[in-house]
FIKOL-169406 format. One record per residue: residue number from 1; z, x, y of N, C-alpha, C, O in turn. Coordinates in pm, whole numbers, plus 50000, padded with zeros to 5 digits. Layout:
BEGIN
   k   n_w   n_u   n_v  ca_w  ca_u  ca_v   c_w   c_u   c_v   o_w   o_u   o_v
 NUM     Z     X     Y     Z     X     Y     Z     X     Y     Z     X     Y
...
//
This chain:
BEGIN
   k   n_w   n_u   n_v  ca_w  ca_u  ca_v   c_w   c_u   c_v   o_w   o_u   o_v
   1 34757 42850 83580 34638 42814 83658 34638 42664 83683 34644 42592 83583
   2 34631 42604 83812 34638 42486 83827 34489 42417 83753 34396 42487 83713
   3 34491 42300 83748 34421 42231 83666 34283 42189 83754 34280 42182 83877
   4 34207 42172 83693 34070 42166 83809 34014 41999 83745 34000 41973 83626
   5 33991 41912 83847 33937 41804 83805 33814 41760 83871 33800 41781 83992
   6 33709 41691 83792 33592 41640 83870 33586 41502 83853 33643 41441 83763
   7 33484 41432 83979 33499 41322 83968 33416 41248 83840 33300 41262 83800
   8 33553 41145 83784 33451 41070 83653 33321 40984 83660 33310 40913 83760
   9 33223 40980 83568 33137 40918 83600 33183 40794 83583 33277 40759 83512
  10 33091 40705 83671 33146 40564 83722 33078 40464 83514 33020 40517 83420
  11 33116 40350 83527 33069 40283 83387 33158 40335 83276 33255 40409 83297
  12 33114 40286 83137 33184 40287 83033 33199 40474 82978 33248 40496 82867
  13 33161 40569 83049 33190 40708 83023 33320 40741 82987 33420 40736 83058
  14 33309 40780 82850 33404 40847 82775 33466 40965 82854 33392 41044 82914
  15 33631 40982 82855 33691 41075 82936 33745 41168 82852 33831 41144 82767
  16 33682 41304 82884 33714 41423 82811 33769 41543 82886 33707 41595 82979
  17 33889 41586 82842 34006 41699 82852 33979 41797 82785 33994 41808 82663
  18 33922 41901 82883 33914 42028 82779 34030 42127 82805 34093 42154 82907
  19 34036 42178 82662 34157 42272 82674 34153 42423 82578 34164 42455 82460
  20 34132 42484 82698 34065 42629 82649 34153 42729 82766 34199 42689 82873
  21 34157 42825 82727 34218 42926 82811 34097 43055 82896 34125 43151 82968
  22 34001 43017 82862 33911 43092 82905 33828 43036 83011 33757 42944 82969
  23 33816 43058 83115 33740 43004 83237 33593 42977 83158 33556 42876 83099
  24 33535 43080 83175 33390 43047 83113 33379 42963 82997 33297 42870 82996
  25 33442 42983 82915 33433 42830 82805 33462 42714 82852 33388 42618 82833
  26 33581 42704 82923 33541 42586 83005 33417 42526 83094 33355 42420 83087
  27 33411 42614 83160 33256 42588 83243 33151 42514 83161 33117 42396 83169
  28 33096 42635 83061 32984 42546 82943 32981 42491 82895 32884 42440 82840
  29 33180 42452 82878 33166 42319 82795 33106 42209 82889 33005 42145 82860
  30 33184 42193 83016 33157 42118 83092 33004 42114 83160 32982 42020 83237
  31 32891 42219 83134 32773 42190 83198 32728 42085 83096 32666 41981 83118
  32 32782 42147 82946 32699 42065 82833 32774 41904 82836 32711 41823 82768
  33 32866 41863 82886 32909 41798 82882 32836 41696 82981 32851 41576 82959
  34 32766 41732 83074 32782 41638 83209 32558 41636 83168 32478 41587 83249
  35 32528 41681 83074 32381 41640 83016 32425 41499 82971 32345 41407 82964
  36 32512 41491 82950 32539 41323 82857 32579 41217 83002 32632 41252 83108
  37 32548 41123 82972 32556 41024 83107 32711 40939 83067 32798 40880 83131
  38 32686 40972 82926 32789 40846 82858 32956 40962 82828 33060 40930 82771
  39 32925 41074 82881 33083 41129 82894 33104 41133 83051 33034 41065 83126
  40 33204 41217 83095 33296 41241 83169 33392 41340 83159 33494 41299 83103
  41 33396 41456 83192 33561 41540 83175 33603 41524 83315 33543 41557 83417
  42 33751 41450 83296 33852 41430 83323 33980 41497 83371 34080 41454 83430
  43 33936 41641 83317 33995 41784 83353 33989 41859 83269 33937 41857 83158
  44 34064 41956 83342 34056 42068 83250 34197 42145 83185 34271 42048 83171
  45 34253 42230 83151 34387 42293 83102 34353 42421 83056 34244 42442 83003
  46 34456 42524 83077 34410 42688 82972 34547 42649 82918 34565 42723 82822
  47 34666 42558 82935 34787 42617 82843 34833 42443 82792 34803 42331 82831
  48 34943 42516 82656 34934 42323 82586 35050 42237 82723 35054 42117 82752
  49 35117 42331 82770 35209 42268 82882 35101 42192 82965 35095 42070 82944
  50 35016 42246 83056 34909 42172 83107 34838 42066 83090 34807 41974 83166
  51 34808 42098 82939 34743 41990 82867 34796 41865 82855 34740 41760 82884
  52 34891 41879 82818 35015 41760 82813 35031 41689 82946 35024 41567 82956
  53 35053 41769 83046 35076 41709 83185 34954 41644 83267 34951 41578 83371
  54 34842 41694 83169 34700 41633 83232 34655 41499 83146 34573 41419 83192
  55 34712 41483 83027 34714 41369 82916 34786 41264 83002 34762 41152 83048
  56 34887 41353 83001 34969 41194 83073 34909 41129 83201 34883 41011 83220
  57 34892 41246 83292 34836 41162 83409 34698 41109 83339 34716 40993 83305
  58 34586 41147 83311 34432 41123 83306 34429 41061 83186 34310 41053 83156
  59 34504 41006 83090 34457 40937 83011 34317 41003 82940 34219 40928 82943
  60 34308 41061 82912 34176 41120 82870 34131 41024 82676 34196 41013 82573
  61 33985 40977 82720 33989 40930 82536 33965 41022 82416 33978 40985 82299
  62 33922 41165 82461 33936 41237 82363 33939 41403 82461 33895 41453 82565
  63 34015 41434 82351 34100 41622 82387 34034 41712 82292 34048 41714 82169
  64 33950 41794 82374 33878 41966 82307 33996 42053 82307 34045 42110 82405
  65 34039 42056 82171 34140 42172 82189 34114 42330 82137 34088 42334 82017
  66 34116 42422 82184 34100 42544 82105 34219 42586 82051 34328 42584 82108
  67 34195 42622 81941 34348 42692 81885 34417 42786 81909 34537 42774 81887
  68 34365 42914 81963 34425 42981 82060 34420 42926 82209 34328 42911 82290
  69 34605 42896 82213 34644 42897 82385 34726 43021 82415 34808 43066 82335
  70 34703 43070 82525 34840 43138 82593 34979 43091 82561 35070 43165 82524
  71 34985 42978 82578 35100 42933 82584 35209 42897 82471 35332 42887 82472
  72 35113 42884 82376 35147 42828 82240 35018 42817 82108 34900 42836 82137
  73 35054 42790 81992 34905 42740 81877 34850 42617 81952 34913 42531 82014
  74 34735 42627 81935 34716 42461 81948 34733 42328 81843 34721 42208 81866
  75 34768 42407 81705 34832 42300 81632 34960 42241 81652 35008 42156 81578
  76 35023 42294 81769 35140 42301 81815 35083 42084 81916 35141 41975 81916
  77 34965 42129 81973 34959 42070 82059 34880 41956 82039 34880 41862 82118
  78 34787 41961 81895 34744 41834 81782 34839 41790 81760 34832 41676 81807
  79 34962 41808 81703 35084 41784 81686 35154 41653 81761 35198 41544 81723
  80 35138 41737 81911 35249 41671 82034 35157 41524 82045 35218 41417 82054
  81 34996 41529 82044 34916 41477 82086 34972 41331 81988 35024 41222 82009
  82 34928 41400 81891 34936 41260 81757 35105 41217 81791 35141 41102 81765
  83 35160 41272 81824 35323 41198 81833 35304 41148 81938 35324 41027 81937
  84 35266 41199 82056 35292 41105 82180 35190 41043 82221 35228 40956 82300
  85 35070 41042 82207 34920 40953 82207 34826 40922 82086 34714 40969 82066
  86 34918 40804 81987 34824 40874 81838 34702 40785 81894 34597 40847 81874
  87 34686 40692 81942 34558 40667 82033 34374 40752 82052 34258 40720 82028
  88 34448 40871 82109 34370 40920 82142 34335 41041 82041 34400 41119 81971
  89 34168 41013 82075 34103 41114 81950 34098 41317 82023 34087 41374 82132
  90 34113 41351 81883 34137 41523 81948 34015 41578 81861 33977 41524 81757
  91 33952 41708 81923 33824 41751 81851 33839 41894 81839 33772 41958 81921
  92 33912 41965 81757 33902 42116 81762 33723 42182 81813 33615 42138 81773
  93 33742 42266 81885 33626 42354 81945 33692 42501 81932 33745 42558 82027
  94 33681 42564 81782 33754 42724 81801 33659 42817 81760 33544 42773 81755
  95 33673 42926 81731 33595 43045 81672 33650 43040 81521 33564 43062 81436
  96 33797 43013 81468 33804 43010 81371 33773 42887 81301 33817 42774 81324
  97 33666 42936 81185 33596 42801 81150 33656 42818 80952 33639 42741 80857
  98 33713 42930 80959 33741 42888 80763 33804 42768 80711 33844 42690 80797
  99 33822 42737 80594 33883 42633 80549 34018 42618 80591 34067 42506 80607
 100 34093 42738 80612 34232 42749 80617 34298 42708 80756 34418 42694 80779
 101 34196 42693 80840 34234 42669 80964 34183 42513 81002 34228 42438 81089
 102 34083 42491 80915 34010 42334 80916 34114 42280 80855 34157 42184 80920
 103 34174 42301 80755 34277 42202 80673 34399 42188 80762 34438 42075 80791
 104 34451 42280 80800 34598 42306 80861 34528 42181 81029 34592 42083 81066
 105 34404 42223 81089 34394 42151 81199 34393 41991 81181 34457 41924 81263
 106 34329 41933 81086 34324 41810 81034 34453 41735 81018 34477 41618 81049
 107 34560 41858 80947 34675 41824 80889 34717 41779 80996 34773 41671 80980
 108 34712 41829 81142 34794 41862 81253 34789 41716 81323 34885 41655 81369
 109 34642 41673 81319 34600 41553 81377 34466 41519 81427 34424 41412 81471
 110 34389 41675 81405 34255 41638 81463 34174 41573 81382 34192 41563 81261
 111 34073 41522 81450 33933 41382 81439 33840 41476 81377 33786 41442 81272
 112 33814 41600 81431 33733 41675 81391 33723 41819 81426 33796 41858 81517
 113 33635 41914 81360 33652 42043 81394 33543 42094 81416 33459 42025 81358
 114 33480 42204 81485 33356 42243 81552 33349 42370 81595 33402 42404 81701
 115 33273 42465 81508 33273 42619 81550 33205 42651 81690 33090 42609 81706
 116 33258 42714 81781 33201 42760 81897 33068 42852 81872 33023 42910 81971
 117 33013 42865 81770 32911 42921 81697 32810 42847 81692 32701 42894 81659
 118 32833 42666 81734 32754 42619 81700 32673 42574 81816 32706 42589 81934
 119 32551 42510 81769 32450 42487 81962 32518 42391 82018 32587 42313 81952
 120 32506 42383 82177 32596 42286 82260 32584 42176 82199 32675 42095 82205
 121 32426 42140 82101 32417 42002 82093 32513 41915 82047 32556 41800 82058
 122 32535 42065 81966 32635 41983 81824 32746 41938 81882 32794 41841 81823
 123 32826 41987 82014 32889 41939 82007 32943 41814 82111 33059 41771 82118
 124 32837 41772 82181 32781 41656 82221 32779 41521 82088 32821 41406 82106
 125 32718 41574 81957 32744 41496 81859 32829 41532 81795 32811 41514 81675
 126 32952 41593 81831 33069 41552 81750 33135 41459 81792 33182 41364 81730
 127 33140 41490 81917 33249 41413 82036 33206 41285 82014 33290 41194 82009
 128 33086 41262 82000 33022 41099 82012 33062 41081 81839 33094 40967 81805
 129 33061 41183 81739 33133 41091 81644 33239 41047 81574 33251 40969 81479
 130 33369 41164 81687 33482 41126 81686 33510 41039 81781 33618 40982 81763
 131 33465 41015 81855 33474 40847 81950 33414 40742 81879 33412 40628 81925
 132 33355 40778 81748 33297 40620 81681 33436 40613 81646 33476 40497 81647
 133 33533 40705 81612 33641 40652 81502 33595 40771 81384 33680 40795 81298
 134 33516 40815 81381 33454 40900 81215 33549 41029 81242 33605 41059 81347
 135 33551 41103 81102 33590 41240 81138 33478 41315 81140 33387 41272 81070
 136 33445 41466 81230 33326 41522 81193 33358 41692 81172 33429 41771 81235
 137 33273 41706 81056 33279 41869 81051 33137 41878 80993 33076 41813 80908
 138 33097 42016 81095 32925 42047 81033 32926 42029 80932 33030 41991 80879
 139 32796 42052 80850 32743 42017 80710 32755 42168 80632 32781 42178 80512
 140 32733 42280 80720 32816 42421 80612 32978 42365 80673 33033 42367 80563
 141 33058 42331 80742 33211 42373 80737 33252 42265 80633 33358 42283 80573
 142 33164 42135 80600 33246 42036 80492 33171 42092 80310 33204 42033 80207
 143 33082 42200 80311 33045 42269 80223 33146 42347 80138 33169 42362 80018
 144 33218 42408 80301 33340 42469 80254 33422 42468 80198 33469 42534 80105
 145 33464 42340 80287 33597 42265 80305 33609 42117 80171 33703 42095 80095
 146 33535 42074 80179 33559 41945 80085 33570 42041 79942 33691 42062 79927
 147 33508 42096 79852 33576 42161 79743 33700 42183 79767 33782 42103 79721
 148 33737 42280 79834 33868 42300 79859 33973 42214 79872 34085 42254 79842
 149 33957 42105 79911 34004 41985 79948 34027 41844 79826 34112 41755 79818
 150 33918 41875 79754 33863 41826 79609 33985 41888 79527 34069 41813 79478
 151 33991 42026 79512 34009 42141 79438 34172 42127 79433 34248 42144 79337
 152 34200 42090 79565 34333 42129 79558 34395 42261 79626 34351 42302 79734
 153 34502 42329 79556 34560 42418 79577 34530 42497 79458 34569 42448 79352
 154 34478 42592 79453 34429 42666 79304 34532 42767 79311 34584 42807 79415
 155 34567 42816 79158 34656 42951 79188 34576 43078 79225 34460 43118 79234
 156 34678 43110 79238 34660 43239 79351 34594 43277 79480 34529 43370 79527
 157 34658 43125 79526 34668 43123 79641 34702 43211 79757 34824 43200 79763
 158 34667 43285 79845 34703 43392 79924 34917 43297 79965 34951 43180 79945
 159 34984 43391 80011 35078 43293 80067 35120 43278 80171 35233 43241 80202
 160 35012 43313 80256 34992 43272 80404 34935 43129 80422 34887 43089 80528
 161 34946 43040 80282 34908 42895 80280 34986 42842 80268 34975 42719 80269
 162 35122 42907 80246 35226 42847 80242 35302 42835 80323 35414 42802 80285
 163 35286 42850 80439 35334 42862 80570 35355 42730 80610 35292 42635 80563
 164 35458 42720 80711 35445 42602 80804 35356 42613 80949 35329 42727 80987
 165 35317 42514 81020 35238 42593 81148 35301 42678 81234 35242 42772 81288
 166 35487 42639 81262 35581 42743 81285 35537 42870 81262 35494 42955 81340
 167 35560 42873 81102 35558 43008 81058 35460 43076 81095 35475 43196 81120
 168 35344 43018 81107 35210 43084 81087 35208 43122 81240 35179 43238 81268
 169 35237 43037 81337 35238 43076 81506 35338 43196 81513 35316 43293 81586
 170 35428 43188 81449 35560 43329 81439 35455 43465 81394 35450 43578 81443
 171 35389 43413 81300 35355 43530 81219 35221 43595 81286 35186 43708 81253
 172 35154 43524 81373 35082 43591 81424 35081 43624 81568 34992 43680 81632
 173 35231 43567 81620 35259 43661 81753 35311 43785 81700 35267 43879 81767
 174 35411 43833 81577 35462 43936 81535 35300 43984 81496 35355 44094 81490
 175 35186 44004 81471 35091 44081 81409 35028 44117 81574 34974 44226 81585
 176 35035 44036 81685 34993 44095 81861 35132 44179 81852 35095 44288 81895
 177 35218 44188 81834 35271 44243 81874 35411 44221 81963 35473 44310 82020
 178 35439 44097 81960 35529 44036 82048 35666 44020 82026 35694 43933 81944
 179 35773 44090 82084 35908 44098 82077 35960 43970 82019 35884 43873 82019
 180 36092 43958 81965 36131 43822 81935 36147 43716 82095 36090 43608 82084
 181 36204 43736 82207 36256 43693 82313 36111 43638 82362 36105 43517 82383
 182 35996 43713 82380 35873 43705 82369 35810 43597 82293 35733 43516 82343
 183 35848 43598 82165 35780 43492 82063 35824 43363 82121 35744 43278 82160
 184 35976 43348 82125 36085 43259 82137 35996 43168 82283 35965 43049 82285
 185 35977 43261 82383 35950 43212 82510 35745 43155 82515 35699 43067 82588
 186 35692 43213 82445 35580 43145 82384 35556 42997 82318 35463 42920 82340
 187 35658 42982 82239 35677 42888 82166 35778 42790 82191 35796 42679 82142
 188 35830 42845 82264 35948 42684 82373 36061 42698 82276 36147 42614 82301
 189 36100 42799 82145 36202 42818 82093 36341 42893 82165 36347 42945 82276
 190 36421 42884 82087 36500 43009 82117 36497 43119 82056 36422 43110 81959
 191 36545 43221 82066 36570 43365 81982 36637 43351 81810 36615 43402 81701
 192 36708 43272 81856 36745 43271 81679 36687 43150 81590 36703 43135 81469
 193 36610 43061 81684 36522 43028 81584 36397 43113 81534 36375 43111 81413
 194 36300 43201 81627 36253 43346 81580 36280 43411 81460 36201 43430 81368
 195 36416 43447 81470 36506 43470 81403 36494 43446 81257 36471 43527 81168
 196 36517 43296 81249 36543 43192 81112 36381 43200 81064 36367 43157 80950
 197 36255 43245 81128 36168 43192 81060 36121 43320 81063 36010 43327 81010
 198 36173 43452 81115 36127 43558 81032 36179 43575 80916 36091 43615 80839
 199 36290 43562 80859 36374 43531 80750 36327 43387 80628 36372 43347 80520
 200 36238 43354 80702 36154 43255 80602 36028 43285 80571 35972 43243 80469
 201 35960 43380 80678 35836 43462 80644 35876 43556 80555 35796 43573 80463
 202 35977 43626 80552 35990 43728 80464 36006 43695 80344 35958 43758 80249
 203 36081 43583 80334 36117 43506 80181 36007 43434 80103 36016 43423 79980
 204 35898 43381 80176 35802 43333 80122 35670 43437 80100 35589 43421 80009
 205 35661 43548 80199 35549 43640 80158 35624 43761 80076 35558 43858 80037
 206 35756 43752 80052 35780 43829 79919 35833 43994 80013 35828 44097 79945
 207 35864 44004 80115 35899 44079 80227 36049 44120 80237 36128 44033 80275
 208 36101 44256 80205 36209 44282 80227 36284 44266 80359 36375 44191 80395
 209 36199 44387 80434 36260 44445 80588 36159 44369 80691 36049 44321 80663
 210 36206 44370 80782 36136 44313 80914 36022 44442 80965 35929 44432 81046
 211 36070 44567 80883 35943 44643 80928 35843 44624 80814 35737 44686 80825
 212 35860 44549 80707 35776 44534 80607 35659 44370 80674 35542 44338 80653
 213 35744 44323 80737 35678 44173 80763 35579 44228 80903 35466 44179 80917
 214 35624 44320 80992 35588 44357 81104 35430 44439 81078 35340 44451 81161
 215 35432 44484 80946 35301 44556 80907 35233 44435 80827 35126 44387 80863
 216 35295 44396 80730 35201 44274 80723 35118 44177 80840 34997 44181 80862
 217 35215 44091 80907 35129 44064 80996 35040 44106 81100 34993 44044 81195
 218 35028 44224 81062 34948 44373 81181 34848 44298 81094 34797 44192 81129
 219 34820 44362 80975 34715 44362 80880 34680 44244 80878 34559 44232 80894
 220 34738 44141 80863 34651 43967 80830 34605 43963 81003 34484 43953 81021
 221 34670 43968 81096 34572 43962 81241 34466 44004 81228 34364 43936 81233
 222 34474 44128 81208 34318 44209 81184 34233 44211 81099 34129 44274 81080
 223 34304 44111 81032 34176 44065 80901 34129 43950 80963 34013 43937 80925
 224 34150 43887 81015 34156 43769 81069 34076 43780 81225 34025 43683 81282
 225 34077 43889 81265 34010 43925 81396 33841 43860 81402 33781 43812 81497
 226 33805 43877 81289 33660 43868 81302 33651 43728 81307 33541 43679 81333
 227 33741 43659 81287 33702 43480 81296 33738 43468 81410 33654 43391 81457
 228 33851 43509 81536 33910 43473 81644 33837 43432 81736 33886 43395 81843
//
């Protein structure tokens, strides 16, 4: 989908890139967005290829990323962001709000994280307080999250924490359902790297056969459904 841009507001307005794959989430982000005098979106993106190609041209000062893209994770694309613009601030906006996805997003490079659960306001004041420079996560997600964080790594740990973001993007195109050639072409890999990191999923979640890993990740998707 080509990229849709509006004109920025004129003055010191903060320039914001949203990047969502869903038309209508885009939209509301952007009505709630344009209540503020002191932002601007800059454009828009549904895939991290897009995103990237709209960074470079638009300079944007801070990126809404959702973690599900079409195209790829979006930790894939916190990632690219912090390597090729560590500059610029990034603000997760997802449905998955557990600790496990707050830690891994942080890890990745984001400023802050923000459940789509929450009122537009909030996230009008995130954006404004990851543009101070602060990191922000609601007051239940750092409830969550800071013990955990405090805490450490406790045993018995599930070992889907032991994943790399690789793995974890592998492991939950194999739980949709997605051929290796499929995965490979999702993820800008090749086939036998697929390959190498089903053979590292299996070794780390304790997995004989590839039809043993193929039902596992059925089951962790669909446990996992209700946060998506």
């Amino acid at each position: 989908m080509p990229e849709f841009h509006s004109p920025v507001a004129e003055g010191p307005a903060a320039r914001i890139l949203i990047v969502d794959d869903h038309p209508l989430v885009r939209q509301g982000i952007r009505m709630t967005l344009e209540t503020d005098a002191g932002l601007a979106v800059c454009g828009e993106a549904e895939t991290a290829d897009e995103a990237l190609r709209a960074i470079d041209r638009t300079r944007p000062d801070l990126v809404l990323v959702d973690l599900n893209l079409r195209d790829s994770s979006g930790m894939t694309l916190l990632q690219g962001i912090r390597s090729e613009w560590p500059h610029i601030r990034t603000l997760v906006l997802s449905m998955r709000d557990e600790p496990f996805y707050v830690e891994r997003a942080l890890r990745a490079g984001a400023h802050g994280f923000l459940s789509k659960q929450q009122a537009p306001s909030r996230l009008v004041e995130a954006i404004q307080t990851v543009l101070r420079g602060d990191v922000y996560l609601s007051q239940a997600m750092s409830a969550k999250f800071l013990p955990r964080l405090v805490a450490g790594t406790p045993r018995g740990t599930p070992p889907t924490e032991t994943l790399t973001d690789r793995e974890l993007a592998v492991l939950e195109l194999i739980g949709a359902g997605l051929p290796v050639r499929q995965i490979a072409a999702r993820l800008h890999i090749t086939p036998s790297t697929v390959d190498s990191h089903r053979g590292s999923l299996r070794a780390k979640l304790n997995l004989c056969t590839s039809a043993e890993l193929l039902r596992y990740a059925v089951q962790w998707s669909q446990s996992r459904r209700g946060h998506a």
